[in-house]
N, C-alpha and C positions, 0 to 999 in steps of 0.2 A: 342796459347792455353790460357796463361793468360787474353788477350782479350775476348776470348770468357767464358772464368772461370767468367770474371767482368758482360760482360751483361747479364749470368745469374744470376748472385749477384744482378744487378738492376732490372730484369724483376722480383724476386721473392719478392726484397723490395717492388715492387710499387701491387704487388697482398695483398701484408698484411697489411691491416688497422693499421692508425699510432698507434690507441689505440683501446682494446675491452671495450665492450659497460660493466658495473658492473654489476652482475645478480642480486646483490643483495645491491642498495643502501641504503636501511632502516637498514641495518646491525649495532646494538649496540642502536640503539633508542625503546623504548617503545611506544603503543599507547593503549590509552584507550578507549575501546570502551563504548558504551550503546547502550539499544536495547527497545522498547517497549514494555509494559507489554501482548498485546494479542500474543498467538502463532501462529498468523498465517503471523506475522512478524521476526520469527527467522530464515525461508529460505535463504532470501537474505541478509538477516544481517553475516549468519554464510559464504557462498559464501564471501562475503567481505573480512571478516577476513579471510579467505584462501589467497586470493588475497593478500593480503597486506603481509602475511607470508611467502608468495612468494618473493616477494618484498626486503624479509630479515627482517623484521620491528619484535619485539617480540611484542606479543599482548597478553596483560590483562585480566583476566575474566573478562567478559562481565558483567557489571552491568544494570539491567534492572529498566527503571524508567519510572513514570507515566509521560506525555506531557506536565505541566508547572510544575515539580522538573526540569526536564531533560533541561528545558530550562536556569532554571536557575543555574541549576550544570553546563552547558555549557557556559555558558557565566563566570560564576567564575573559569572555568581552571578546575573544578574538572573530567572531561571526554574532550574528544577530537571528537567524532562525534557521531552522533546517526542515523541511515539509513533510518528513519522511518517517515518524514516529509509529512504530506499531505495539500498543498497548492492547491486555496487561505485558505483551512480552517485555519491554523494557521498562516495566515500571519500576525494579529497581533500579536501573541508572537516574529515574525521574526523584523519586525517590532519595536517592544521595544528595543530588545536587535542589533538593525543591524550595531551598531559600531565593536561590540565583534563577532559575528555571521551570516555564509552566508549558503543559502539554495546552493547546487551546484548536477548538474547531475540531471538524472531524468532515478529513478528506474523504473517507469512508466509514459510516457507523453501523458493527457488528455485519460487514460485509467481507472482509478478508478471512478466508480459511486458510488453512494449511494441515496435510496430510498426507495417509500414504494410499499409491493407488496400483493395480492391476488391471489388467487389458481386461475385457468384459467377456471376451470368449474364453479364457484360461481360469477365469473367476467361475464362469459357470462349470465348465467341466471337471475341474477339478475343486471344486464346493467351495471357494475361498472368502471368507466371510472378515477373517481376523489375520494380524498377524502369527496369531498363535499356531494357525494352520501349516506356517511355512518348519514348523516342529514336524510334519509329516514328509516322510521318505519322499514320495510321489511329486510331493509341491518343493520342498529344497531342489531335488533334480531337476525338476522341468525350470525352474528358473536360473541355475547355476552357468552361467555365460562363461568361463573360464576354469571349469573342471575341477574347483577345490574341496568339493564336496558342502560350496556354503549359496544359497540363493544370494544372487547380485543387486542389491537394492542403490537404484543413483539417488544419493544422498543429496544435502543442500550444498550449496555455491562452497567453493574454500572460502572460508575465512569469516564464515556465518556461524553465529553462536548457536545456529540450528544445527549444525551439524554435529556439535557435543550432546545437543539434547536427542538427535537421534542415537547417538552411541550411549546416553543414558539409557535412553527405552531397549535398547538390545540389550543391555545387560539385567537391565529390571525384570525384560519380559523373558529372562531365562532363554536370550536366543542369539549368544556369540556361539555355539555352535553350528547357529543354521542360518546364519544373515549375516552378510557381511556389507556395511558401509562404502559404496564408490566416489569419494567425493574428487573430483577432477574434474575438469570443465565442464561448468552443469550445460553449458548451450547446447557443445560436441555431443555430451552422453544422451542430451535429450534428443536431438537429431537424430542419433544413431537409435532411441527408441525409437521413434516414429518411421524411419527405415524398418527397423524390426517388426512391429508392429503391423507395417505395409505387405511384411513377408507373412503374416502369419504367427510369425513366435513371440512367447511371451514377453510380457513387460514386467516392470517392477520400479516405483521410482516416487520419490516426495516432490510433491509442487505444491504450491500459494496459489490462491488469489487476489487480487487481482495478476494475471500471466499469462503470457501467451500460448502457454501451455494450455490450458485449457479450451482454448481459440483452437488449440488444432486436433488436441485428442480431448473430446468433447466425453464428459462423465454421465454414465446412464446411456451414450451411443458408443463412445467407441473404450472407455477405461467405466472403471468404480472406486470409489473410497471405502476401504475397508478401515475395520474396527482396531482398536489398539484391544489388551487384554483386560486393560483399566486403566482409569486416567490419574495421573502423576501430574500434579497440579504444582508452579514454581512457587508459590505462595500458600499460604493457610489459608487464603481467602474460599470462603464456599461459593461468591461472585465466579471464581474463576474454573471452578469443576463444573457447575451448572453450564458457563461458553462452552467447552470440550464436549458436554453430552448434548447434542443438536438433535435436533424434531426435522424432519422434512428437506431433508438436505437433498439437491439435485444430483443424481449419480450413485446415492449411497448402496452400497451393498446391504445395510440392515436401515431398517426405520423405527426407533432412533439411529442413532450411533454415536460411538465414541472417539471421538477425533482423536485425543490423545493431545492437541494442540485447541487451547482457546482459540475460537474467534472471534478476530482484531481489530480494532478502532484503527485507522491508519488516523494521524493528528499533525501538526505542525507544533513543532517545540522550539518556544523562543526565550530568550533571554528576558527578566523581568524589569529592568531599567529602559528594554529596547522597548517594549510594551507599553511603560507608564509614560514614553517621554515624546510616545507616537498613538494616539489614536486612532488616528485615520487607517494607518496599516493594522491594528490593532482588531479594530472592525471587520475588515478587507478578512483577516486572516480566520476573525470567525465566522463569515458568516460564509466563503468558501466550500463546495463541495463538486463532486462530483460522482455520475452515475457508473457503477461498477461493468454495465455493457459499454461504455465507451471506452474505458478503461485499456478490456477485453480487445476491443476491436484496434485502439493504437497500439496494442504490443503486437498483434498481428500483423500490422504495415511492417512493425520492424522488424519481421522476421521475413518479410519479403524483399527485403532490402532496403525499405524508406528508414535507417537508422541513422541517418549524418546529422549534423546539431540542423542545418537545411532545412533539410526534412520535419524534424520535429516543432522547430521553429512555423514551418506550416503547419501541421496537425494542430497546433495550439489556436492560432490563426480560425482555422475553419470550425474548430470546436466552440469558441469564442461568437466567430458567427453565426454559428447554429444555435448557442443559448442566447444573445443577442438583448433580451428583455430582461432575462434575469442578471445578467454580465451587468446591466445596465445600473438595476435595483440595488448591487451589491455598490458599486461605487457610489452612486449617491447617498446610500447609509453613510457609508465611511466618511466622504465630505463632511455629511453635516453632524462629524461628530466634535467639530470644530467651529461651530456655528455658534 
């Protein structure tokens, strides 16, 4: 009897793990976040922060800061990571600061575009393939909204370093006499395209992906991506001319084409002491992703008015439970990188 009282004593030691795994090793540490200034980057910024709170970690109001403050509040310690990185475009700020700061995971890989687009009915009838087209009498007039004798291009958000590299490409591509830059509220002016648009008249305007923009004027049905006249690449790298000339892009006016803008890694860039001194979040942060139709589809609630932190605060919520297996997988890696 005691014999067999013993091998179940042993049979039931060796089924129980010598130690359970900590559900929560972030427990007692603080993390600060930061997030960028456009809203169509607090989706997966707030996902994060759930994850990490999962974790155990307490997290911070979110401080939201413009792309070289945040660089440099990041590299002084004063925040701990920002989700909002779009490489190669700022690889020179990664770059400057790459003792103190590392780009890691990729919210999106080679899935962010940026470019310029035209309504699909003024694209065809008026042959418009390039910017270099709006050099022609026919195409400046029909898009000139304010009679200066220059086509009205809505430029990027104020205060986006895309907006300077779009007034680089006007002057490169030999077309400050025929394009002029509208950067003012990009929301308004996009509204007032898609009004336009509604009516019949031509478009003309630069958008990203991931955006909502694209959710509403859909490329290949209702806009196209036209060609730049050559790509002007921010680096020597031949990496980075190769992203601008894409194969099979959805909506394009030519196949290839020339974007004129590489296509982006979106990343999280954290501080490299916040890194070595947190695994668990370290993990969490690489192995993080998401599908660029989901993306798509939350900027479109927000444009339908689900934009309050509320709001969004759900959207994460139900995204969260709709990946539910994977959400799961990812925190368990992170746990047991503490094991």
């Amino acid at each position: 009897m005691i014999k067999k009282f013993l091998l179940t004593l042993l049979i039931l030691s060796m089924s129980i793990p010598a130690f359970a795994v900590n559900p929560h090793p972030g427990k007692g540490i603080t993390i600060r976040p930061a997030r960028a200034t456009w809203t169509t980057g607090y989706f997966h910024a707030v996902i994060i922060e759930k994850g990490l709170r999962e974790l155990g970690y307490t997290v911070e109001k979110t401080k939201e800061l413009p792309v070289a403050l945040f660089f440099k509040s990041l590299t002084l310690g004063d925040v701990d990571y920002w989700p909002n990185g779009w490489f190669p475009l700022y690889e020179n700020h990664l770059n400057k600061y790459k003792d103190s700061i590392s780009a890691i995971g990729y919210v999106l890989k080679k899935q962010a575009l940026q470019g310029y687009l035209v309504d699909k009915k003024h694209a065809e009838s008026l042959n418009i393939k390039s910017l270099e087209d709006f050099k022609r009498p026919e195409v400046r007039k029909a898009f000139d909204k304010d009679g200066d004798g220059k086509a009205d291009l809505t430029g990027a958000p104020h205060g986006w370093n895309t907006v300077k590299v779009i007034q680089m490409h006007i002057e490169k591509y030999g077309l400050k006499d025929h394009v002029e830059q509208v950067s003012a509220s990009y929301q308004a002016a996009m509204a007032a395209n898609i009004a336009s648009y509604k009516s019949g008249e031509p478009i003309f305007y630069y958008t990203w992906t991931p955006s909502w923009t694209v959710y509403r004027l859909v490329p290949g049905k209702d806009v196209v991506w036209i060609n730049v006249p050559f790509n002007i690449p921010n680096t020597d790298s031949k990496e980075e001319l190769e992203l601008m000339h894409l194969k099979d892009v959805e909506g394009a006016a030519t196949n290839p084409i020339d974007m004129g803008f590489s296509v982006a890694n979106i990343r999280v860039v954290a501080n490299n002491k916040f890194l070595e001194q947190n695994p668990p979040a370290k993990k969490f942060l690489e192995l993080f992703t998401i599908d660029l139709s989901d993306l798509n589809e939350q900027y479109a609630k927000l444009m339908r008015g689900e934009k309050s932190m509320r709001d969004i605060n759900r959207h994460a919520d139900e995204w969260i439970e709709n990946n539910q297996d994977t959400w799961n997988n990812w925190l368990d890696q992170a746990r047991r990188t503490v094991e």
